[in-house]
Each structure stands twice: as structure tokens, then as C-alpha cells.
PDB file with SEQRES, HELIX, SHEET and CRYST1 records, atoms N, CA, C and O in Angstrom:
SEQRES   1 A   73  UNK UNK UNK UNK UNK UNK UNK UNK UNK UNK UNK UNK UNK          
SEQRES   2 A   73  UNK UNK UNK UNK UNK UNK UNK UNK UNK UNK UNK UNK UNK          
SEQRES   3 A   73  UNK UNK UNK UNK UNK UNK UNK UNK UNK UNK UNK UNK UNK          
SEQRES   4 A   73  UNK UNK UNK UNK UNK UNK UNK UNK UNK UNK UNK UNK UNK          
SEQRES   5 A   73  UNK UNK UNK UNK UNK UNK UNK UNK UNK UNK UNK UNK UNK          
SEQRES   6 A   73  UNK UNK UNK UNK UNK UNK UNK UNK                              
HELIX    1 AA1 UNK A   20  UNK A   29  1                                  10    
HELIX    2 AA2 UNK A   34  UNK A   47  1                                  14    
HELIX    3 AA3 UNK A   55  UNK A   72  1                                  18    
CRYST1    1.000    1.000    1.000  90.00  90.00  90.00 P 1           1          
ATOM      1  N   UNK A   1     113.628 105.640 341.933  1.00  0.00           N  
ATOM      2  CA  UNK A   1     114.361 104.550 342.535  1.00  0.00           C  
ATOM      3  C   UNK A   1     115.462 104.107 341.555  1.00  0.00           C  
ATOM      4  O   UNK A   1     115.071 103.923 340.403  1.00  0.00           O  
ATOM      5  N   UNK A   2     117.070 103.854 341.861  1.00  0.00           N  
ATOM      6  CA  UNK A   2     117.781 103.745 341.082  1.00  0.00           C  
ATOM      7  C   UNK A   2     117.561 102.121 340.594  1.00  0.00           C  
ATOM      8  O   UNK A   2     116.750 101.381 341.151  1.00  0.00           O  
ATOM      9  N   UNK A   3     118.441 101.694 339.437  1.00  0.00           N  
ATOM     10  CA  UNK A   3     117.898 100.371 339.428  1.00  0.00           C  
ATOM     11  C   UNK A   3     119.443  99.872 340.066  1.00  0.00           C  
ATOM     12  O   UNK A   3     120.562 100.371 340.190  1.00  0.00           O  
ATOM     13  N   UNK A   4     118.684  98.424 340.420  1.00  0.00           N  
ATOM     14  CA  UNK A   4     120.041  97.959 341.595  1.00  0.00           C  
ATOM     15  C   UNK A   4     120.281  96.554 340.569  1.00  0.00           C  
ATOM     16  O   UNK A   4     119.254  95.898 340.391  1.00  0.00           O  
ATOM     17  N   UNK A   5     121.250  96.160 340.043  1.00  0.00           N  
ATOM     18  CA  UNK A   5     121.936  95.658 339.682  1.00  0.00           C  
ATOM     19  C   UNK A   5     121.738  93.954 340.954  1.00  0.00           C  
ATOM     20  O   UNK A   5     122.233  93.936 342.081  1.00  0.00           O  
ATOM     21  N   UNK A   6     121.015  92.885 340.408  1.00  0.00           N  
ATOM     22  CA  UNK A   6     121.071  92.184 340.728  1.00  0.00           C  
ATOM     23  C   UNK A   6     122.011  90.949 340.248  1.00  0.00           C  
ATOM     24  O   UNK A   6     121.839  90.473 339.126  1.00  0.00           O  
ATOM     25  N   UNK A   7     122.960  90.465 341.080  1.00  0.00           N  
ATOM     26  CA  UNK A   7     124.507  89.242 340.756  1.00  0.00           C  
ATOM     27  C   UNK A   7     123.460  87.983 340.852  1.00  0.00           C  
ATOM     28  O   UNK A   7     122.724  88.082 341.833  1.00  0.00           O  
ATOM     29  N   UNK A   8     123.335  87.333 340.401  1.00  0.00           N  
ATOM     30  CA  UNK A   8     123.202  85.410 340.463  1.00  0.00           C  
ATOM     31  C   UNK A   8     124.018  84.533 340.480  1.00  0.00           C  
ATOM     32  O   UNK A   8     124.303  84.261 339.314  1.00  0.00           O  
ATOM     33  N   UNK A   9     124.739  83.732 341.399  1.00  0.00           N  
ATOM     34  CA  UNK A   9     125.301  82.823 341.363  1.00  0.00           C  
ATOM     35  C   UNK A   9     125.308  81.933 340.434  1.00  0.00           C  
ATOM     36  O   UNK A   9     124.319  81.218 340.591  1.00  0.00           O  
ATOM     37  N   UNK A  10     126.149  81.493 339.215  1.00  0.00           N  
ATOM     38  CA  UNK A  10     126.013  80.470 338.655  1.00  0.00           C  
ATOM     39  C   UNK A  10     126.984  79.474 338.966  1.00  0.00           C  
ATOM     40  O   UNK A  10     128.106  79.752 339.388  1.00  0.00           O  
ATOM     41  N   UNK A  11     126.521  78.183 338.740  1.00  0.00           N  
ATOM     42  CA  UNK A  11     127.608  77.314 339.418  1.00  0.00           C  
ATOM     43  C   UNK A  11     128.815  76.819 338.610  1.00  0.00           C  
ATOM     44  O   UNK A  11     129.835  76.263 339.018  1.00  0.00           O  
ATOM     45  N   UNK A  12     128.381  77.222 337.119  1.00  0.00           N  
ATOM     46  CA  UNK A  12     129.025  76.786 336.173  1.00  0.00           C  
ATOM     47  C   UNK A  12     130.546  77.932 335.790  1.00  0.00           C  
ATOM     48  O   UNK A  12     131.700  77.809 335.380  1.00  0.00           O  
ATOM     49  N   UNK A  13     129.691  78.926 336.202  1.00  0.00           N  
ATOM     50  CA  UNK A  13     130.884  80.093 335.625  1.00  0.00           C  
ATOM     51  C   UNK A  13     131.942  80.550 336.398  1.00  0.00           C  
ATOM     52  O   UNK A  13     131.967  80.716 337.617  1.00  0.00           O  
ATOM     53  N   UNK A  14     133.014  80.782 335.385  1.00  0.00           N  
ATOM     54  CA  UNK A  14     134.518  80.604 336.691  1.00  0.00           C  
ATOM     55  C   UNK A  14     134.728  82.069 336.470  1.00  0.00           C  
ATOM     56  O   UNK A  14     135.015  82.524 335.363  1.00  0.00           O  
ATOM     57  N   UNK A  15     134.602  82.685 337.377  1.00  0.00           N  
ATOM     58  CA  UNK A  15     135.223  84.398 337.531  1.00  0.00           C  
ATOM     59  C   UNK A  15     136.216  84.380 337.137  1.00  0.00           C  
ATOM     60  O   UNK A  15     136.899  83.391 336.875  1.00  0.00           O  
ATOM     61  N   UNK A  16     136.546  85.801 336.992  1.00  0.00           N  
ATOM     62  CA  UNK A  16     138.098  86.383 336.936  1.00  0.00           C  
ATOM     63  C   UNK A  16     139.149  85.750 337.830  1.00  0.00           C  
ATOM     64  O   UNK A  16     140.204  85.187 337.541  1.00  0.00           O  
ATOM     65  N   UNK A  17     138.504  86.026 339.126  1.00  0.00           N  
ATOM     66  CA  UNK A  17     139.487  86.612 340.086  1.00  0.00           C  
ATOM     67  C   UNK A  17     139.523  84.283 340.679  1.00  0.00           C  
ATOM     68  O   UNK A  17     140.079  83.779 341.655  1.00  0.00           O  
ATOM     69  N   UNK A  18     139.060  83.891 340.055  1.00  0.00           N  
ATOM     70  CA  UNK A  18     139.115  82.458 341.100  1.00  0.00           C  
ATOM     71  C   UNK A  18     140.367  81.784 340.832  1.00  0.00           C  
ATOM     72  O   UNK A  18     140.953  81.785 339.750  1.00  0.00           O  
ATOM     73  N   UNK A  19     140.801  81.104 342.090  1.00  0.00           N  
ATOM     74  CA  UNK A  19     141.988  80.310 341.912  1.00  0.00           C  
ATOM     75  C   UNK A  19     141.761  79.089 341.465  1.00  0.00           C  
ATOM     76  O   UNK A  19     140.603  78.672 341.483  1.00  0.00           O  
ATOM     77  N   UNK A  20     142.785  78.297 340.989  1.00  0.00           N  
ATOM     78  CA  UNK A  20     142.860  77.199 340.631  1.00  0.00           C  
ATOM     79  C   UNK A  20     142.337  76.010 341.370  1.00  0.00           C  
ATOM     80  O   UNK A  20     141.875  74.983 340.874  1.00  0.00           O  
ATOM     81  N   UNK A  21     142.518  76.387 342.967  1.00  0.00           N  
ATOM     82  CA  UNK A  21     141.615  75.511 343.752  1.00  0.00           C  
ATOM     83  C   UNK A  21     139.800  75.895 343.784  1.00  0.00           C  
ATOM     84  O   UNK A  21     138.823  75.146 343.820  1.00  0.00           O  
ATOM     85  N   UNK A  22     139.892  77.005 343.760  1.00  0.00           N  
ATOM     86  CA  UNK A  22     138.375  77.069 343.568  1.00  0.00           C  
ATOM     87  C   UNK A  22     137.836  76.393 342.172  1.00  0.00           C  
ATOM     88  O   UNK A  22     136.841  75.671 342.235  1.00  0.00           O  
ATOM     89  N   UNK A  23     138.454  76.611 340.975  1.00  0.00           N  
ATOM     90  CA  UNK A  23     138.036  76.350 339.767  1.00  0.00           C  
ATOM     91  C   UNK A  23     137.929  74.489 340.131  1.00  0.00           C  
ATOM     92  O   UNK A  23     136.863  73.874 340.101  1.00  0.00           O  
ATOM     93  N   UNK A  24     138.756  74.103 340.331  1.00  0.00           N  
ATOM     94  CA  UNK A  24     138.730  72.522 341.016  1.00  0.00           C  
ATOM     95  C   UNK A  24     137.748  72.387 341.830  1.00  0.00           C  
ATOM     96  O   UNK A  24     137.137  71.381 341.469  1.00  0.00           O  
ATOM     97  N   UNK A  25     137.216  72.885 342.809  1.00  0.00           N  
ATOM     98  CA  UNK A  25     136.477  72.509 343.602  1.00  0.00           C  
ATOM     99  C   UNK A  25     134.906  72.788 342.819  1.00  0.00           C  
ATOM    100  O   UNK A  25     134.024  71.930 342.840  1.00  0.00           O  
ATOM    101  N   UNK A  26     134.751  74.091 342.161  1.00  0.00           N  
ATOM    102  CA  UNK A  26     133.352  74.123 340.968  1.00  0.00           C  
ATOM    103  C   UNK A  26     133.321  72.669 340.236  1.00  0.00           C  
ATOM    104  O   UNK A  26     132.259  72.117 339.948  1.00  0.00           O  
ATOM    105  N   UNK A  27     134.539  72.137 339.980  1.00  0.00           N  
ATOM    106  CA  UNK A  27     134.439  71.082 338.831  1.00  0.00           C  
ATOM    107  C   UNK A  27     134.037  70.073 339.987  1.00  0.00           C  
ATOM    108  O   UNK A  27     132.806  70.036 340.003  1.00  0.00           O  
ATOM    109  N   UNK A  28     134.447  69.425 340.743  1.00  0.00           N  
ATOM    110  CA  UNK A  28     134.284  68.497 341.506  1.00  0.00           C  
ATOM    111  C   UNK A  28     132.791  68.628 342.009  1.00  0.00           C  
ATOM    112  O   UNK A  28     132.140  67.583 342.032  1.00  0.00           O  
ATOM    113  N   UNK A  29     132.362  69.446 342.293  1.00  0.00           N  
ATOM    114  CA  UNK A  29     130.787  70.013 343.115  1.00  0.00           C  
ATOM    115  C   UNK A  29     130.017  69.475 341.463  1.00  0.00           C  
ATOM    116  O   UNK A  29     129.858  68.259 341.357  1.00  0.00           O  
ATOM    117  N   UNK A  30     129.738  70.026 340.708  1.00  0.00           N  
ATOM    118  CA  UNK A  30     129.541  69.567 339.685  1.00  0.00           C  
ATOM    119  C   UNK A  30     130.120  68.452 338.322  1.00  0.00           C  
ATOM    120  O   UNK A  30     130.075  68.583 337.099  1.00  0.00           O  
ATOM    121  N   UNK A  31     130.512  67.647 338.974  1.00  0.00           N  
ATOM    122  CA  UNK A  31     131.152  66.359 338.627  1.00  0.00           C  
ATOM    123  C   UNK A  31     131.355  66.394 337.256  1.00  0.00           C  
ATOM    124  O   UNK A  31     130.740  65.717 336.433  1.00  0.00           O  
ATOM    125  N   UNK A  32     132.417  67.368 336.982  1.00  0.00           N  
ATOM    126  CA  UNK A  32     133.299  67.449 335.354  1.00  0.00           C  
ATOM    127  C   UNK A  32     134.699  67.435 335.865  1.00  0.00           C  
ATOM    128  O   UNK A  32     135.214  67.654 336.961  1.00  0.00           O  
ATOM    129  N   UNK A  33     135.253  67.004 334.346  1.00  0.00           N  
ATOM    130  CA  UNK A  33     136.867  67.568 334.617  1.00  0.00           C  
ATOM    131  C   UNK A  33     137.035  69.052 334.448  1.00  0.00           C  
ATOM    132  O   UNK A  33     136.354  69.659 333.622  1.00  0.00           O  
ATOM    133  N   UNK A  34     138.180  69.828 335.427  1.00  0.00           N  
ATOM    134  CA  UNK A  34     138.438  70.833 335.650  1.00  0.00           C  
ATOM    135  C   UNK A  34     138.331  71.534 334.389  1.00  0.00           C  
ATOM    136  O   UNK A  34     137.627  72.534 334.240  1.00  0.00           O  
ATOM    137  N   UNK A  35     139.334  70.776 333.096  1.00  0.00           N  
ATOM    138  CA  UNK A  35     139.513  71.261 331.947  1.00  0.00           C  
ATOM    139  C   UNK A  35     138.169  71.576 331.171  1.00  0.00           C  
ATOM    140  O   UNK A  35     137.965  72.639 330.584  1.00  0.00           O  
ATOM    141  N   UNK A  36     137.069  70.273 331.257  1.00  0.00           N  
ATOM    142  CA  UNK A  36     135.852  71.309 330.716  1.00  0.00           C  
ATOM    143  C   UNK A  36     135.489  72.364 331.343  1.00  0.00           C  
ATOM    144  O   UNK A  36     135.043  73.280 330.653  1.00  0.00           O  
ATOM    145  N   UNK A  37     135.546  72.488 332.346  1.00  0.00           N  
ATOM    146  CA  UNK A  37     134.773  73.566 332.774  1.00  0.00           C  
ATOM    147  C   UNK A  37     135.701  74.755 332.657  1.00  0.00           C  
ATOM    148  O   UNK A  37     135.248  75.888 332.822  1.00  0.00           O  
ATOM    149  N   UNK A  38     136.829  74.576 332.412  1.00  0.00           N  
ATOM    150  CA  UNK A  38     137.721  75.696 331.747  1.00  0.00           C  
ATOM    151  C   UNK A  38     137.273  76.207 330.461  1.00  0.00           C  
ATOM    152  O   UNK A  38     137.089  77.372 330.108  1.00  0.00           O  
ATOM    153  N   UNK A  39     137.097  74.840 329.671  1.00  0.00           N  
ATOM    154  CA  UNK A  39     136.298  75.056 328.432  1.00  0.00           C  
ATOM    155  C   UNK A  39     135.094  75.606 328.018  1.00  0.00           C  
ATOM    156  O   UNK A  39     134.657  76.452 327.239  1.00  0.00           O  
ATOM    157  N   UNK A  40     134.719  74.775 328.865  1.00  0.00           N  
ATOM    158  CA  UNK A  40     132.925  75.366 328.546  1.00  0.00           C  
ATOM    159  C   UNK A  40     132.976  77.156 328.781  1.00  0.00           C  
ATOM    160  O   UNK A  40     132.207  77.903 328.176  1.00  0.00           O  
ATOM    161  N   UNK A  41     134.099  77.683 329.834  1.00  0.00           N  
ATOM    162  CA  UNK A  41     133.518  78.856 329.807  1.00  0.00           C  
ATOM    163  C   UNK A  41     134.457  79.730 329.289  1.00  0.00           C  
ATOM    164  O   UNK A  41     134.427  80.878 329.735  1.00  0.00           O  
ATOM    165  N   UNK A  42     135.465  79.394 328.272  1.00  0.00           N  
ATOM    166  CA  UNK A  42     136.649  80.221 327.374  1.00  0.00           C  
ATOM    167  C   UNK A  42     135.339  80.312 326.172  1.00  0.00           C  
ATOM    168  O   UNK A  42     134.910  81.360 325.689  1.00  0.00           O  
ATOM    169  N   UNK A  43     135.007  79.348 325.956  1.00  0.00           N  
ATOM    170  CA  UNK A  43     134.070  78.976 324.795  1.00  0.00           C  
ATOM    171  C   UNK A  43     132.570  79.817 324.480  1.00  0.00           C  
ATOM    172  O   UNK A  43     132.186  80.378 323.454  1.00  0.00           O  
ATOM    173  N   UNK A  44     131.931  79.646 325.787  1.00  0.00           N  
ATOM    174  CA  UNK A  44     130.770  80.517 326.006  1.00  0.00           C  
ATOM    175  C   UNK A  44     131.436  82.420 326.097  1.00  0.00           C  
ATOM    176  O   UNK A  44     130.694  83.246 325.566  1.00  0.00           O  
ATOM    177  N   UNK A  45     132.161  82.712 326.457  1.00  0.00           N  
ATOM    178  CA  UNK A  45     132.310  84.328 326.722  1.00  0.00           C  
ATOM    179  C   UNK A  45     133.139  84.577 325.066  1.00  0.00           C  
ATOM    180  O   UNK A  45     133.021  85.660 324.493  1.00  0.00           O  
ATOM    181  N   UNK A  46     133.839  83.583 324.538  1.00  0.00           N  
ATOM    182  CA  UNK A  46     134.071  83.707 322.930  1.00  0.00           C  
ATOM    183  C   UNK A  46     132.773  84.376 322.094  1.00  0.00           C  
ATOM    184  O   UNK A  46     132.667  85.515 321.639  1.00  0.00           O  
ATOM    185  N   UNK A  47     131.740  83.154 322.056  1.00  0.00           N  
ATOM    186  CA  UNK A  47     130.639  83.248 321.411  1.00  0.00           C  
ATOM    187  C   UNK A  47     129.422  84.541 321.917  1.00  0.00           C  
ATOM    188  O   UNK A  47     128.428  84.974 321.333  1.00  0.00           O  
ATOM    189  N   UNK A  48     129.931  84.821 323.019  1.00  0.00           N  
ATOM    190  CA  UNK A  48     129.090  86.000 323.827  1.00  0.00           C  
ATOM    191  C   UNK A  48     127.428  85.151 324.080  1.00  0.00           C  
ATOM    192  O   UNK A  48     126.309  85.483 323.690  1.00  0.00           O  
ATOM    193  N   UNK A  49     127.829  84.117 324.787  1.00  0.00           N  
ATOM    194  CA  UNK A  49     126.781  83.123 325.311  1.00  0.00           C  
ATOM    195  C   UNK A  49     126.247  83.119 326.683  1.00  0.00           C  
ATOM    196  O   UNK A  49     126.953  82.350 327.335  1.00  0.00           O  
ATOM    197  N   UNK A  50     125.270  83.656 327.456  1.00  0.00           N  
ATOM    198  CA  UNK A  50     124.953  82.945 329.069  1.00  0.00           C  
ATOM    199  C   UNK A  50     125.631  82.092 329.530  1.00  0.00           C  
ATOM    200  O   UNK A  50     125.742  81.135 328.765  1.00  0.00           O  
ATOM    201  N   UNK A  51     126.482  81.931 331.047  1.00  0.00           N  
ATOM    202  CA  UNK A  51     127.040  80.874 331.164  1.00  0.00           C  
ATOM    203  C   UNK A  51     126.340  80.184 332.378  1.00  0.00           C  
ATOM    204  O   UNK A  51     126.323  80.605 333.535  1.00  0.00           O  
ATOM    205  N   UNK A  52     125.785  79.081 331.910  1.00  0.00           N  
ATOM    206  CA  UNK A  52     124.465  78.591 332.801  1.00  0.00           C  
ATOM    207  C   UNK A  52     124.726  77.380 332.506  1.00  0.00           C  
ATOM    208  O   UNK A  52     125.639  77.094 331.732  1.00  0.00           O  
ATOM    209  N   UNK A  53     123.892  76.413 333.130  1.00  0.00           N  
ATOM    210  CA  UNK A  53     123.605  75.193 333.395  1.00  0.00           C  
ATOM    211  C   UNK A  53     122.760  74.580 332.426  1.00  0.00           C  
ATOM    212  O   UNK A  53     122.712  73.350 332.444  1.00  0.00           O  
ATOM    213  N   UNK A  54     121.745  75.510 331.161  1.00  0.00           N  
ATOM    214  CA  UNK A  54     121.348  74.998 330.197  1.00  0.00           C  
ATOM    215  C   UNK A  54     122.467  75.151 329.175  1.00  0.00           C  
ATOM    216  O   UNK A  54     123.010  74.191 328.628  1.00  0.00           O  
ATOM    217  N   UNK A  55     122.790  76.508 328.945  1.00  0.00           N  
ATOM    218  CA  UNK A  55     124.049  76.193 327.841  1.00  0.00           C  
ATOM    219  C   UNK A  55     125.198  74.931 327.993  1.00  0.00           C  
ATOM    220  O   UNK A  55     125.568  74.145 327.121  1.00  0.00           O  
ATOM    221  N   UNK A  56     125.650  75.035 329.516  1.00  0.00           N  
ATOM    222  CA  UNK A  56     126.410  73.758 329.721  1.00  0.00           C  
ATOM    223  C   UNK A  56     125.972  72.292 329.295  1.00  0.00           C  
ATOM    224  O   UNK A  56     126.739  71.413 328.901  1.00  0.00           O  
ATOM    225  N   UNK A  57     124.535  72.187 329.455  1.00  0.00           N  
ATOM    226  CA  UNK A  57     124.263  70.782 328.685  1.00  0.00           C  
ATOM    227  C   UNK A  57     124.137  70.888 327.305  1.00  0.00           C  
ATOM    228  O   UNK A  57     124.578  69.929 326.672  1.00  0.00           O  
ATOM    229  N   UNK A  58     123.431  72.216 326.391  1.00  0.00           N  
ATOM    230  CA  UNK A  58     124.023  71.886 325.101  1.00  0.00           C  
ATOM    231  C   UNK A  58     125.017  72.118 324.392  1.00  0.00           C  
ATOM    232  O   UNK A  58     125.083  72.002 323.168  1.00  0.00           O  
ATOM    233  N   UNK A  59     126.082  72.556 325.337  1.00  0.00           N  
ATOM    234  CA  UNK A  59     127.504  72.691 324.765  1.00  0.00           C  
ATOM    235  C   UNK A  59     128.128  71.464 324.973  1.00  0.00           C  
ATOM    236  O   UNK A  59     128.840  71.143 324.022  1.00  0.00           O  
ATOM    237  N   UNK A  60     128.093  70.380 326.228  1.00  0.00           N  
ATOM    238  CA  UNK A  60     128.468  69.225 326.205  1.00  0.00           C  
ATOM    239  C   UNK A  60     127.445  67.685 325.222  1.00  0.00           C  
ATOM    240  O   UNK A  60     127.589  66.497 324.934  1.00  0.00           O  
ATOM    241  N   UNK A  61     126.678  68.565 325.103  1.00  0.00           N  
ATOM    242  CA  UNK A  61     126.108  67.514 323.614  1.00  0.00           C  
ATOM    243  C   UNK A  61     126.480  67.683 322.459  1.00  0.00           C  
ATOM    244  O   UNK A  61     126.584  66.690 321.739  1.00  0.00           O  
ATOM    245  N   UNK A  62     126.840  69.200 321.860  1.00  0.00           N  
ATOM    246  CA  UNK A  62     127.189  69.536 320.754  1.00  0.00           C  
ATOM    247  C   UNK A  62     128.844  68.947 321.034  1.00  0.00           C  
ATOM    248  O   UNK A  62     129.214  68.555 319.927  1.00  0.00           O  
ATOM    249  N   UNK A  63     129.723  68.777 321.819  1.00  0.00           N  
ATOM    250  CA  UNK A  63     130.968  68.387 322.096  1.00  0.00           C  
ATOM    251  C   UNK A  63     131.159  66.907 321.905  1.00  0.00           C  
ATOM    252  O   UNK A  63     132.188  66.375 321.489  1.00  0.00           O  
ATOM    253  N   UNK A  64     129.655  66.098 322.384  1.00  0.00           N  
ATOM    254  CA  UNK A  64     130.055  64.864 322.383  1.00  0.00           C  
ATOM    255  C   UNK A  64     129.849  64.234 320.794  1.00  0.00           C  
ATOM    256  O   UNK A  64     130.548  63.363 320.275  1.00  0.00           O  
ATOM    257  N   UNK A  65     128.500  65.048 320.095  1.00  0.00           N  
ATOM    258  CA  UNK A  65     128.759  64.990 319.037  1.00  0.00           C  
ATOM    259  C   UNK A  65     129.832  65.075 317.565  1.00  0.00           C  
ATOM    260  O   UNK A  65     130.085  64.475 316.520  1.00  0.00           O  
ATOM    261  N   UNK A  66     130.214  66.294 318.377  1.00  0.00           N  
ATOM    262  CA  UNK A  66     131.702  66.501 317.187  1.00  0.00           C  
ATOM    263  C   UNK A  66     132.919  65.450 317.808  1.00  0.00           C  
ATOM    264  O   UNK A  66     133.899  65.165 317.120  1.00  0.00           O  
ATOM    265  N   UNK A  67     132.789  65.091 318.739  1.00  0.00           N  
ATOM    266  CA  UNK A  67     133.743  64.063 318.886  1.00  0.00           C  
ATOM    267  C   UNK A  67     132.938  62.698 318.280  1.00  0.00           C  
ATOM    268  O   UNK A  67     133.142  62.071 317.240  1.00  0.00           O  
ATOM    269  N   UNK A  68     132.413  62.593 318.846  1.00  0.00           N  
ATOM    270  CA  UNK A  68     131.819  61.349 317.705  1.00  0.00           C  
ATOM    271  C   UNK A  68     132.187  61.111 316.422  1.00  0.00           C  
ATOM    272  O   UNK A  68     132.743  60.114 315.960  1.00  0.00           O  
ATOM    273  N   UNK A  69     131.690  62.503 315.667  1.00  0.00           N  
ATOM    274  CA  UNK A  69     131.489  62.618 314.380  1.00  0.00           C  
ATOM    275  C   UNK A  69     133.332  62.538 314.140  1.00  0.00           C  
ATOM    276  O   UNK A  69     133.938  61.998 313.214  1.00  0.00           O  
ATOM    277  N   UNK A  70     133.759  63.113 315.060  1.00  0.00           N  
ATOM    278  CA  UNK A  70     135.562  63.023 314.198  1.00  0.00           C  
ATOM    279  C   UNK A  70     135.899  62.158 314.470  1.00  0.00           C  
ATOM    280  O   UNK A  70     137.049  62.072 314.040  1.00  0.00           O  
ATOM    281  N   UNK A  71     135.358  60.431 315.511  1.00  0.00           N  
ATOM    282  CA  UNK A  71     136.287  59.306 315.788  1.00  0.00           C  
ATOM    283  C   UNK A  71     135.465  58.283 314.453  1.00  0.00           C  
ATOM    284  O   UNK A  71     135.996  57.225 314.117  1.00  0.00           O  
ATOM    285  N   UNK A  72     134.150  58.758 313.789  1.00  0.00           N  
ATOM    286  CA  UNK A  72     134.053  57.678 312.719  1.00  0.00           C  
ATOM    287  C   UNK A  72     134.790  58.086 311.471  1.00  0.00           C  
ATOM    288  O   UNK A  72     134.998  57.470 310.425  1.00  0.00           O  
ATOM    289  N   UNK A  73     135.131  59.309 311.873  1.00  0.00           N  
ATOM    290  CA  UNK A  73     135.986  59.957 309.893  1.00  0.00           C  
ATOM    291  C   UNK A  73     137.206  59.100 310.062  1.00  0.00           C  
ATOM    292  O   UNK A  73     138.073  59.082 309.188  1.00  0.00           O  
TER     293      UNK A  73                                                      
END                                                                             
């Protein structure tokens, strides 16, 4: 039996091929600005990371942290 290549929808990750209205409408369905979610996933395929819904929460904690940490310096 060959093996069949199973796709999963993630809600977080923006394909190749998506337009700018789709990428807007992922952000809105999941209530971020467009630009993180641009971010979160330039950032995750950099690091060669899963792009999921757990990495998304500890990439936006590790984010809120370093912003933190750079508005008391």
C-alpha cells in the first residue's frame, strides 16, 4: 500500500499561493492583526518550526515578553 500523504488544515498558516484578502480574513477569523500573522509565519518557516496554534501562543508570549523587556530598558 503506497503511503498517502495526509494535508491538515491549519488555521494559523498562510500558504504560498493566498491572497491578501484571504490572509485578512485568517487574521480576522482568528482575531490578530494581519501583520502578526504575517509574522508569526515568516518567523516560524525561518526557524524551521510547526506552524500551529501551540507555537502561535508561544511565539506571541515570547513577543510580548521581548517587548516588555525593551519598553523598561
Amino acid at each position: 500500500m503506497p503511503d498517502k500523504k495526509i494535508e491538515v488544515f491549519s488555521p494559523v498558516e498562510i500558504k504560498d499561493n493566498y491572497t491578501q484578502t484571504q490572509i485578512e480574513q485568517q487574521a480576522k477569523i482568528l482575531g490578530i492583526n494581519k501583520d502578526t500573522l504575517i509574522r508569526f509565519n515568516q518567523d516560524m518557516k525561518k526557524q524551521g518550526k510547526p506552524i500551529n496554534l501551540i507555537t502561535l501562543e508561544q511565539w506571541a508570549i515570547s513577543e510580548a515578553i521581548n517587548e516588555y523587556l525593551t519598553s523598561i530598558n
